[in-house]
N, C-alpha and C positions, 0 to 999 in steps of 0.2 A: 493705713499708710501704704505708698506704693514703694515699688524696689525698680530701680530706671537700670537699664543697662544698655550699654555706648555700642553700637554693634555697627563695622565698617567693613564684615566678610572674609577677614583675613584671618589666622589662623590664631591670633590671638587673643580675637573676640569671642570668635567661637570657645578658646580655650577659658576665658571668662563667663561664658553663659554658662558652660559646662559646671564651672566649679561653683558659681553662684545658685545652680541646681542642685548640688549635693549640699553645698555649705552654710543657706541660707535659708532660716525660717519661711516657708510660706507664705507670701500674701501677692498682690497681686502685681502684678509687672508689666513693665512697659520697653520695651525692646524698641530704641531709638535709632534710627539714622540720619544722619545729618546731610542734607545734600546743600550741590551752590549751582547756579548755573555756570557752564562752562568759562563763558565771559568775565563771573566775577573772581573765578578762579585763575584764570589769566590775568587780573589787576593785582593778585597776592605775588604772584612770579612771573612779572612781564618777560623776560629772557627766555621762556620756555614758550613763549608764543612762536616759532619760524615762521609758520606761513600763515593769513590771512583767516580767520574763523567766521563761517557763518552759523547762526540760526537757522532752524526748520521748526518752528513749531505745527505740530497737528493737533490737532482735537483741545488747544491752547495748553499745553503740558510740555515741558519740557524733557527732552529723552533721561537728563540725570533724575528728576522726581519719577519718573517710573521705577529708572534701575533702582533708585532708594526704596523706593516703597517695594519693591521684589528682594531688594537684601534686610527690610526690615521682617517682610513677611519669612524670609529664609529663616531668619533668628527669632522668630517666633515658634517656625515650627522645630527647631533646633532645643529650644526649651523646653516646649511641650513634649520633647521626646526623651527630652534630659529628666521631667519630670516635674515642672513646674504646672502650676493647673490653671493659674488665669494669667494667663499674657494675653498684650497685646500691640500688634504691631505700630511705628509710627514713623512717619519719613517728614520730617522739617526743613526748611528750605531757610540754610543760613546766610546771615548778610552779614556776616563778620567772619572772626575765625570761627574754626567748630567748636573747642572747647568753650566757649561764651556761649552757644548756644545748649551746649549740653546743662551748662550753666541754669540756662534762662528756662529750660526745660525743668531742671529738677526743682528751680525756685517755682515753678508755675502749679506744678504736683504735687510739692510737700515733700518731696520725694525722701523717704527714711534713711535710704543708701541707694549709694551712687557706683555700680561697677562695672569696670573697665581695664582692657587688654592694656599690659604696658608697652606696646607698639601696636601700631597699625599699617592702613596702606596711605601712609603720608608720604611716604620716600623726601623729595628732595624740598617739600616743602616742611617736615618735620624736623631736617638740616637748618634750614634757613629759619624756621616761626619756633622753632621748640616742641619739646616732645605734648600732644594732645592731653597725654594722662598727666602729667605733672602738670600742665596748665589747671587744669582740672580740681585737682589738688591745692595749687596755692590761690585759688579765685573763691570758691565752691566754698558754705558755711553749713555742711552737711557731713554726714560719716561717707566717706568714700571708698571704697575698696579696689586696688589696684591687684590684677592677677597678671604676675610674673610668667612669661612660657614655659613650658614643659621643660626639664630638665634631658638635652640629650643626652644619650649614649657616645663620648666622643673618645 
């Protein structure tokens, strides 16, 4: 069985790896990112487009499938240092929302458990589309685990 975890670089995925490092049986893991091209991310919140976008593809890649694949590698080695021993990195290129793709990812792996920060770096799209982890939650026919942030000192 594999153990999938949603990692988007922000401090609550990290705070998820973390705890699925300490909390969760051993086996083997898959540290997910979910990327879109810019473009199609400008058709979920047209109002956030002001000025005109272009494309530059080089080497035919897109600059967010890199940054993915560098934030999935990040959460990889995030794991491995937390103390998981087979991860492995993966950057997916969503054509939907993310949460369906985390979806369509854990149904592709089997995936035993599914865990994830209960915020990320959605900001004004997780206003408008809903929260990622609760998507997650009421789609997903899998055990899921949701980690809460760290309790401040306030």
């Amino acid at each position: 069985m594999t153990v999938l975890i949603a990692y988007d670089g922000s401090d609550d995925a990290r705070t998820a790896v973390e705890y699925a490092a300490r909390h969760v049986r051993p086996e083997p893991t898959v540290i997910l990112t979910v990327w879109e091209p810019l473009l199609m991310q400008l058709s979920w919140a047209p109002l956030a487009a002001a000025a005109p976008v272009t494309t530059d593809l080089q080497d035919d890649q897109y600059e967010e499938e890199k940054q993915a694949e560098a934030l999935a590698r990040q959460g990889a080695d995030l794991a491995l240092a937390a103390g998981l021993t087979e991860v492995t990195p993966r950057a997916e290129r969503g054509t939907g929302p993310v949460w369906a793709t985390i979806v369509d990812v854990a149904d592709e792996l089997n995936a035993s458990l599914i865990v994830t920060g209960s915020r990320g770096l959605a900001g004004a799209r997780s206003v408008l589309l809903g929260s990622v982890s609760t998507r997650v939650l009421h789609h997903v026919h899998r055990p899921t685990l949701v980690v809460p942030p760290p309790k401040t000192d306030e």
